[in-house]
Kinemage of the C-alpha trace (Angstrom):
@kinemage 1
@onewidth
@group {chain A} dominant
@subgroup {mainchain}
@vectorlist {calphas} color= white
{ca unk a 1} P 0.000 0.000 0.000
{ca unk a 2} L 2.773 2.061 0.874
{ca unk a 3} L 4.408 2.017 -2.163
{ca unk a 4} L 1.339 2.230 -4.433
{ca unk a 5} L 1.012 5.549 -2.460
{ca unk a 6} L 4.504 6.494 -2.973
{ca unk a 7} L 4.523 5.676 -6.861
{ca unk a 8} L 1.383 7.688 -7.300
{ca unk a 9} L 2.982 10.988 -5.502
{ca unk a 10} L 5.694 10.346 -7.516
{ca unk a 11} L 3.647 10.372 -10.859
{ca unk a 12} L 1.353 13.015 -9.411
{ca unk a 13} L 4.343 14.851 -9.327
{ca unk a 14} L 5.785 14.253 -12.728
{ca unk a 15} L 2.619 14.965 -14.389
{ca unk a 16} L 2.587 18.522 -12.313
{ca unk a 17} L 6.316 19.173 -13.686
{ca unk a 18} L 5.754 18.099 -17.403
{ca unk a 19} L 2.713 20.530 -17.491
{ca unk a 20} L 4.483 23.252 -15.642
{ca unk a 21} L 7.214 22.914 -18.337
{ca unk a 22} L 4.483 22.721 -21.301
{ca unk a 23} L 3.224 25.769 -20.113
{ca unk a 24} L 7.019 27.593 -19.315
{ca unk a 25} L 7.917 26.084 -23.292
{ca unk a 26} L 4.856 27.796 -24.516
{ca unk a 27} L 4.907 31.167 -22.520
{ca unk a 28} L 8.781 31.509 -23.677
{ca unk a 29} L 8.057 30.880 -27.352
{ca unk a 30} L 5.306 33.310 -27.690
{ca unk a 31} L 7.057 36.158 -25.255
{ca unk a 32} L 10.913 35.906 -26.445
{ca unk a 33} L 12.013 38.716 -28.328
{ca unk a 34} L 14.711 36.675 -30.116
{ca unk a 35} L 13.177 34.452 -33.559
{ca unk a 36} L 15.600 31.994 -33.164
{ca unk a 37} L 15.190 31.599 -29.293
{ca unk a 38} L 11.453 31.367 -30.253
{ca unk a 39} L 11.928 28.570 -32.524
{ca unk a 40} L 13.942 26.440 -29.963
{ca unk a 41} L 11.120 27.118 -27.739
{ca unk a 42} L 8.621 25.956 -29.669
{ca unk a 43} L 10.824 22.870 -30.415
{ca unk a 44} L 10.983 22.413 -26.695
{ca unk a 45} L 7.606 22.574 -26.325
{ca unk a 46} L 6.709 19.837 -28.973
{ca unk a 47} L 9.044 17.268 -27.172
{ca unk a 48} L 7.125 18.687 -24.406
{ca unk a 49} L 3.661 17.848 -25.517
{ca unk a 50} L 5.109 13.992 -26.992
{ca unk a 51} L 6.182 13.417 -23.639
{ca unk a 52} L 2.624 14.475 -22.363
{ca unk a 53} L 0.596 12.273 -25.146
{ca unk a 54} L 3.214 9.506 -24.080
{ca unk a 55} L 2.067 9.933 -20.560
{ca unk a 56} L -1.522 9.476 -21.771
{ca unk a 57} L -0.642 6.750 -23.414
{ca unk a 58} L -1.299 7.816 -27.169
{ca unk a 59} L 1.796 6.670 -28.637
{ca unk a 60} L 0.679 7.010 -32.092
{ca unk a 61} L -0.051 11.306 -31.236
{ca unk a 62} L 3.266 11.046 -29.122
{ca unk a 63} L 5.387 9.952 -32.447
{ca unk a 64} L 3.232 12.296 -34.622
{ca unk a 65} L 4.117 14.979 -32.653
{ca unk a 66} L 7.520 14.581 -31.840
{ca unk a 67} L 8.262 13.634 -35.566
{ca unk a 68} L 6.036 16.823 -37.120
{ca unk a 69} L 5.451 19.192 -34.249
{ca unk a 70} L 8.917 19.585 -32.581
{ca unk a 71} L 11.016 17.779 -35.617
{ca unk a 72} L 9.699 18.696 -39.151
{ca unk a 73} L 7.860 21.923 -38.136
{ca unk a 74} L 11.286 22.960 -36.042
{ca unk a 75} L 13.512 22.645 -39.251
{ca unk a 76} L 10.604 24.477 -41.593
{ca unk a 77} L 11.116 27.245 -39.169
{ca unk a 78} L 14.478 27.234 -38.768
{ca unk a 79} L 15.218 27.592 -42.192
{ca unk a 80} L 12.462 30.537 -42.114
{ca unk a 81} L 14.595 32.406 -39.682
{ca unk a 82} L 17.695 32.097 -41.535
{ca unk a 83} L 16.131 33.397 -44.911
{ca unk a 84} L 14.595 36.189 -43.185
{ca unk a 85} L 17.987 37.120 -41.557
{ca unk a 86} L 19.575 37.110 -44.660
{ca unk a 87} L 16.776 39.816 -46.468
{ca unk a 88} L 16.605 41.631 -43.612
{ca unk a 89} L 20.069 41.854 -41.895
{ca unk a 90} L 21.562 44.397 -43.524
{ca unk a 91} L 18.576 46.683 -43.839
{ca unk a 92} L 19.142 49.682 -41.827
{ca unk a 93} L 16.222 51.654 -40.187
{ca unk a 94} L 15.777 55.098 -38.714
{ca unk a 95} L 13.971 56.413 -35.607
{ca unk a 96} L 10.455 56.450 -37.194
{ca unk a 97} L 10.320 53.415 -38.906
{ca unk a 98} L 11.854 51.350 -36.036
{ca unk a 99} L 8.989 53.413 -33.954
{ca unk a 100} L 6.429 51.875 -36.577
{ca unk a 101} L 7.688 48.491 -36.301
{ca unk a 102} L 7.678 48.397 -32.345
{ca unk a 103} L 3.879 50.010 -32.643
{ca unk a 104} L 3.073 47.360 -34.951
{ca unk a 105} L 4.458 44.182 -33.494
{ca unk a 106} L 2.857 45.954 -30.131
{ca unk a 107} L -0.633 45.696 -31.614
{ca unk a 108} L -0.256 41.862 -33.301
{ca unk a 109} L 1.136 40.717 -29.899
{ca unk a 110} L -2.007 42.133 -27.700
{ca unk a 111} L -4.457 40.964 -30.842
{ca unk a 112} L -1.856 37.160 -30.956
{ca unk a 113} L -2.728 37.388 -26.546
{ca unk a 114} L -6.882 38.190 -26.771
{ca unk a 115} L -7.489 35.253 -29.867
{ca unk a 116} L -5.100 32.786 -28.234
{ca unk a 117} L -7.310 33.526 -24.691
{ca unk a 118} L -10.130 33.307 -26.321
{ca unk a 119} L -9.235 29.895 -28.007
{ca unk a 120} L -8.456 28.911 -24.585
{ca unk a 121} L -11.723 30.019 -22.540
{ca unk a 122} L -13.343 27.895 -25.666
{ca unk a 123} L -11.125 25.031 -24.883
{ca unk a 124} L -12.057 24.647 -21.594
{ca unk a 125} L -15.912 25.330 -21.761
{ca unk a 126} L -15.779 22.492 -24.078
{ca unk a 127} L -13.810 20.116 -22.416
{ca unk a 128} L -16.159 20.793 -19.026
{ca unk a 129} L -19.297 20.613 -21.685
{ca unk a 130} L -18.350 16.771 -22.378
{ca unk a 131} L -19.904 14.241 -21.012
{ca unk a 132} L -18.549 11.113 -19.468
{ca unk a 133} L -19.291 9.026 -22.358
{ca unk a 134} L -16.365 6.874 -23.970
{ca unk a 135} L -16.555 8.676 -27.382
{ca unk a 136} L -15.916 6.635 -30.067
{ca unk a 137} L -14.124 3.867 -28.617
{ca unk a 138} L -17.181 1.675 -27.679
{ca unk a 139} L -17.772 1.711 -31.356
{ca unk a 140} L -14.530 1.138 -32.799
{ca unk a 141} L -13.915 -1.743 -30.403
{ca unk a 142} L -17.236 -3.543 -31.658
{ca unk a 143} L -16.071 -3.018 -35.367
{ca unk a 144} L -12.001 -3.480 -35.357
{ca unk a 145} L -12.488 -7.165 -36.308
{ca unk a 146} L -13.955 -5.782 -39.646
{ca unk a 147} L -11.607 -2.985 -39.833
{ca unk a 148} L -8.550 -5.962 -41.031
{ca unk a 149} L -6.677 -4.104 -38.840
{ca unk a 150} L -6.243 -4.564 -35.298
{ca unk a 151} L -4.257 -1.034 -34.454
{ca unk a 152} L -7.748 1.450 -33.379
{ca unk a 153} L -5.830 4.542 -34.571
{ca unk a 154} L -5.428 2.665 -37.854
{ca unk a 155} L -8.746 1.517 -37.941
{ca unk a 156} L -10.134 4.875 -37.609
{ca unk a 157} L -7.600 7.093 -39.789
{ca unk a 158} L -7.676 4.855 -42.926
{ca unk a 159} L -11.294 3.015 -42.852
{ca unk a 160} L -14.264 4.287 -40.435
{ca unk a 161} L -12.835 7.874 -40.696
{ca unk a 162} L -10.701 8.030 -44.199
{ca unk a 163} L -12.468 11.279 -45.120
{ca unk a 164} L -10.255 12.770 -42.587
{ca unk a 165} L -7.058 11.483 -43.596
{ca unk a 166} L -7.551 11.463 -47.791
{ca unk a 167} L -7.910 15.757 -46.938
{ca unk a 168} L -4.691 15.891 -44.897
{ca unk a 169} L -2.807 14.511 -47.551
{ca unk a 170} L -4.612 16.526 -50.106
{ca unk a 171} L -4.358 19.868 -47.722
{ca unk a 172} L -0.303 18.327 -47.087
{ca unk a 173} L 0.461 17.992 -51.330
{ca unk a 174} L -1.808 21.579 -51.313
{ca unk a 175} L 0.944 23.194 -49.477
{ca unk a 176} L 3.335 21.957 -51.148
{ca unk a 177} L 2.040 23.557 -54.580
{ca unk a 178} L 1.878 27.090 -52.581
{ca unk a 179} L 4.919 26.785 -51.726
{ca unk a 180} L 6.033 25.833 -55.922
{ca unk a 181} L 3.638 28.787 -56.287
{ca unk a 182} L 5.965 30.969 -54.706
{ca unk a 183} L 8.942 30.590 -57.353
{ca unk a 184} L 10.182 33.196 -59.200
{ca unk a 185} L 9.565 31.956 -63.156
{ca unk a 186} L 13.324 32.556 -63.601
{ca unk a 187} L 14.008 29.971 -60.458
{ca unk a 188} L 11.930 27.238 -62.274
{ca unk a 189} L 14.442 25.092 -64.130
{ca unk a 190} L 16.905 25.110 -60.546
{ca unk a 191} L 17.011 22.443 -58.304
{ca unk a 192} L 15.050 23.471 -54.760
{ca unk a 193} L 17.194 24.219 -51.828
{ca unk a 194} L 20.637 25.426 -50.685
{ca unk a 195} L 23.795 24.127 -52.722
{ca unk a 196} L 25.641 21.502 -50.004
{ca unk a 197} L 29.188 21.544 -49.571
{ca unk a 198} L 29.866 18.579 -47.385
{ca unk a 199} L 33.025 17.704 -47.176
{ca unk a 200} L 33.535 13.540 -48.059
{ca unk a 201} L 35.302 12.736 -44.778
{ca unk a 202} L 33.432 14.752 -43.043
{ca unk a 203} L 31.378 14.097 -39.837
{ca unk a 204} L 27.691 14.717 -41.808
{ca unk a 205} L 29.408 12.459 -44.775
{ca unk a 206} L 29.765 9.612 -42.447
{ca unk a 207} L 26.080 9.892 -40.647
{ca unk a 208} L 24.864 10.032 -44.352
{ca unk a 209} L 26.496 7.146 -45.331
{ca unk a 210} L 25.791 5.103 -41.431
{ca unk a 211} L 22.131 6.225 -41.349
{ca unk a 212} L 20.095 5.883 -44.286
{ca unk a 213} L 20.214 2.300 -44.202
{ca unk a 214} L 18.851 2.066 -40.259
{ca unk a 215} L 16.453 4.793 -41.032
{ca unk a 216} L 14.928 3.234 -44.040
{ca unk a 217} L 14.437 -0.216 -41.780
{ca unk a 218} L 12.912 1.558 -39.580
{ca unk a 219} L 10.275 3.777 -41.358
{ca unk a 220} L 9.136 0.741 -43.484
{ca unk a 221} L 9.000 -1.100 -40.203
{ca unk a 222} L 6.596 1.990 -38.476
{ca unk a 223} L 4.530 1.573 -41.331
{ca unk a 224} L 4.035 -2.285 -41.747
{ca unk a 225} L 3.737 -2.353 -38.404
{ca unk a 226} L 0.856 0.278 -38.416
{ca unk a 227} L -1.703 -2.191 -38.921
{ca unk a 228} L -1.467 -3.620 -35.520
{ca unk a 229} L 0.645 -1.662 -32.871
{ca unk a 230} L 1.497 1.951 -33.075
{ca unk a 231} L 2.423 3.000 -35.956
{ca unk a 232} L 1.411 4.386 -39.533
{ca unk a 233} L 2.131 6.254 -42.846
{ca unk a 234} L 2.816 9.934 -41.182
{ca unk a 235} L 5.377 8.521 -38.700
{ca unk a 236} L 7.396 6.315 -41.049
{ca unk a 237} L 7.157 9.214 -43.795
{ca unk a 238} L 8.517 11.483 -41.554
{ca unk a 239} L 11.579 8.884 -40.983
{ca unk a 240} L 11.881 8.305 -44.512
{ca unk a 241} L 12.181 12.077 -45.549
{ca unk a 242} L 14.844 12.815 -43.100
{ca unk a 243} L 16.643 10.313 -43.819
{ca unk a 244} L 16.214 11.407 -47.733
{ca unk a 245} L 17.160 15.124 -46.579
{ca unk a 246} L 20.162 13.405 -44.956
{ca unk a 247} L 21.723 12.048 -47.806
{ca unk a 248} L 20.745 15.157 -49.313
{ca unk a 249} L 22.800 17.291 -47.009
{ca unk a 250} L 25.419 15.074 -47.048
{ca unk a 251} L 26.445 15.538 -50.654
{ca unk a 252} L 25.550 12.061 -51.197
{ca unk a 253} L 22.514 12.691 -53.700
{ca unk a 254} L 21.263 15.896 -55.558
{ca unk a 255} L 18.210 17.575 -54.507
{ca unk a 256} L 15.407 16.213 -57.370
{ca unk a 257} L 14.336 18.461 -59.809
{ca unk a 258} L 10.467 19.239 -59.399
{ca unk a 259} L 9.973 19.144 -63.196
{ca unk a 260} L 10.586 15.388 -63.138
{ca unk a 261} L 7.783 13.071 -63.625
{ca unk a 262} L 8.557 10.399 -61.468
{ca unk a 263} L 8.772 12.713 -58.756
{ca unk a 264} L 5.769 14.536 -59.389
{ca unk a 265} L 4.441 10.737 -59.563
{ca unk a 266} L 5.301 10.091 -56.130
{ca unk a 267} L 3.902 13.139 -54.609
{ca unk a 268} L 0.188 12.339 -56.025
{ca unk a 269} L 0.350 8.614 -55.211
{ca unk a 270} L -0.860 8.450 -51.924
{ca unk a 271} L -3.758 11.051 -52.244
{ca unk a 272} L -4.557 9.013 -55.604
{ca unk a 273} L -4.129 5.634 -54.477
{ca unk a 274} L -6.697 6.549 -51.280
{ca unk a 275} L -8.976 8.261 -53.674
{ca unk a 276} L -9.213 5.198 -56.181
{ca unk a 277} L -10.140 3.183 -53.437
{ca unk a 278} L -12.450 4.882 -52.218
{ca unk a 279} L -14.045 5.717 -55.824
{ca unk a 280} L -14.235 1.497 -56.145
{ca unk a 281} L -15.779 1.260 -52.326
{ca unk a 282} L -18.761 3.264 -53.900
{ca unk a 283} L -19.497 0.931 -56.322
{ca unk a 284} L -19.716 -1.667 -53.355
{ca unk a 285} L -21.857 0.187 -51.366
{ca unk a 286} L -20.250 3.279 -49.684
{ca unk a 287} L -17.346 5.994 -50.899
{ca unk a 288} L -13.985 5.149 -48.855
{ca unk a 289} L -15.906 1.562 -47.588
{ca unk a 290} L -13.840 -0.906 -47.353
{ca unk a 291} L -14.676 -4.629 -47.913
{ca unk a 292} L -14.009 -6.576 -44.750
{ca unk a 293} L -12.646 -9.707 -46.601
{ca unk a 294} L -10.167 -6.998 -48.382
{ca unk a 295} L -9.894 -4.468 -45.618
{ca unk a 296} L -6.531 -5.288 -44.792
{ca unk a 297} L -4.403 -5.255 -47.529
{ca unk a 298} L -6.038 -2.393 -48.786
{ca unk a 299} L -4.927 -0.175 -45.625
{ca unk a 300} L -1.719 -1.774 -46.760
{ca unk a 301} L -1.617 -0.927 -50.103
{ca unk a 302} L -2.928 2.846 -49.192
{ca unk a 303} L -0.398 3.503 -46.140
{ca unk a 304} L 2.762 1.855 -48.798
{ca unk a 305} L 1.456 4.778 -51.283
{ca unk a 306} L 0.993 7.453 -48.181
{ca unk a 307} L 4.217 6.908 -46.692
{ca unk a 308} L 5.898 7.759 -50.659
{ca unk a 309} L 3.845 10.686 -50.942
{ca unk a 310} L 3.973 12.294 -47.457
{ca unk a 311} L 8.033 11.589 -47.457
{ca unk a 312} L 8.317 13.163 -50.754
{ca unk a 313} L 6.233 16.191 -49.738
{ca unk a 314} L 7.711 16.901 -45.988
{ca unk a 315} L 11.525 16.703 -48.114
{ca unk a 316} L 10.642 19.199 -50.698
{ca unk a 317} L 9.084 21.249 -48.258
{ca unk a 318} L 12.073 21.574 -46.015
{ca unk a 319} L 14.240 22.315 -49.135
{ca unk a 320} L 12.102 24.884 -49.880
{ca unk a 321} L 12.488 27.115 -52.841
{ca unk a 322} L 15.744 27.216 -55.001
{ca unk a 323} L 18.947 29.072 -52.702
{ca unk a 324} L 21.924 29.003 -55.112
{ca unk a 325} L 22.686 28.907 -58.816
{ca unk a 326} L 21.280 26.839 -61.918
{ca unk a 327} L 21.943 23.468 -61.804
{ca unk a 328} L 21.847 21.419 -64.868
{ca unk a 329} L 19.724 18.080 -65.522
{ca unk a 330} L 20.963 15.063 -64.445
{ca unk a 331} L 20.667 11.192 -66.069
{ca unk a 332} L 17.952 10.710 -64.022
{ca unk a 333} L 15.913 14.395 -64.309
{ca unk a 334} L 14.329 13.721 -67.353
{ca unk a 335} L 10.517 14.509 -67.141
């Protein structure tokens, strides 16, 4: 009894530090003046929040967000810091206009405080408006045997609730195409990203040369594995594109070009692969249905096509637009 007690102080107590530090991570990242030191804030936070859904024992939202919220979305911002030190660095600014700014960023920060309050009041009245019902689990436990899948999360994100996944990768290729959008027509035929100088017996040479092999194991592992423990196309994409942006960064392969079909092939694969299915499910009854006697490899077949698409996408996104000079076609550019 006593040390029931004692282990339940003790992860009474934990729980009380993790969300003190949640909050600290949070309150730093939104108050710091400095960009960067915002940005490793809100990286701090996101292992932060993993630790928290680990806690609760979501392991799938713990690897989601410690693979997207503090890992991809960290980089994305990173890299915006650096290009926006780089336009605006050597800008100088006089008395008025720096007056402007701070008057400015004054007004978005008290209009950033009152919406994120308000988002929170709304939080909480709905949280204390739910009842003490078990949501959907009831139901998903009743129909996982004709899910083929035994993994819940699975269950949920690629059969009883696809409509919610096919849009994320839609709304994740979407952004993607802004982001294309964004080029400069002149920037078009040069490949996206920074030029990397890595030098061949150099430390990020070696981890590019060590890596790849255990990360690409282990990302088609997270997915095939999906099915039935935690697991799933978003977390072993994520592996897979940093371990492509890895060998990218390590000199060991150029970045592709985004004219090239077989790229452009990957990137609509998984959004068209779900959408076929689910175009076939209507003709058996219901749009994104699937058949329990073909349930299985199906997920299969549409997480194998996710995983290509949302690896692709994440890459090219962290690349970004094109940062140094025309680079010509290679063997293996053609369109």
């Amino acid at each position: 009894m006593i040390d029931g007690t004692a282990s339940d102080i003790a992860a009474t107590g934990f729980d009380l530090v993790l969300a003190a530090m949640i909050l600290g991570a949070g309150l730093f990242a939104v108050t710091v003046r400095d960009l960067f030191g915002a940005v490793v804030f809100f990286i701090v936070y996101g292992v932060f929040v993993a630790l928290a859904w680990l806690r609760l024992g979501a392991l799938d939202v713990a690897l989601t967000e410690a693979a997207l919220g503090a890992g991809l979305t960290g980089v994305l911002l990173i890299g915006a810091v650096a290009r926006l030190g780089r336009r605006t660095g050597t800008q100088g600014t006089d008395a008025l206009s720096r007056r402007s700014a701070f008057s400015v960023r004054s007004v978005s920060q008290i209009a950033t405080m009152l919406v994120s309050a308000a988002v929170s009041v709304a939080l909480g009245w709905a949280f204390l408006s739910l009842s003490d019902s078990d949501g959907l689990r009831a139901g998903v436990a009743a129909n996982l045997d004709a899910s083929g899948v035994s993994n819940p999360v699975t269950a949920v994100l690629i059969n009883f609730r696809g409509w919610d996944t096919l849009l994320e990768s839609i709304v994740l290729l979407a952004a993607l195409i802004g982001l294309w959008s964004l080029w400069r027509d002149d920037d078009w035929g040069r490949r996206p990203g920074l030029r990397q100088h890595a030098r061949a017996d150099g430390v990020l040479a070696m981890f590019g040369r060590l890596l790849p092999p255990f990360g690409l194991l282990f990302g088609v592992y997270m997915v095939w594995v999906g099915s039935s423990l935690p697991g799933g196309a978003f977390q072993g994409g994520t592996v897979l594109a940093a371990v492509w942006l890895l060998m990218m960064m390590a000199g060991l392969m150029p970045p592709p070009m985004v004219t090239s079909a077989r790229i452009r092939a990957v990137l609509i694969a998984g959004p068209l692969v779900f959408l076929s299915v689910g175009i076939i499910g209507a003709f058996a009854g219901g749009f994104l249905g699937l058949p329990p006697a073909y349930a299985k490899p199906l997920i299969l077949m549409i997480e194998a096509a996710l995983t290509l698409s949302i690896a692709a996408t994440l890459a090219l996104l962290v690349l970004g637009p094109p940062g140094g000079p025309a680079m010509p076609s290679g063997p293996g550019d053609a369109p």
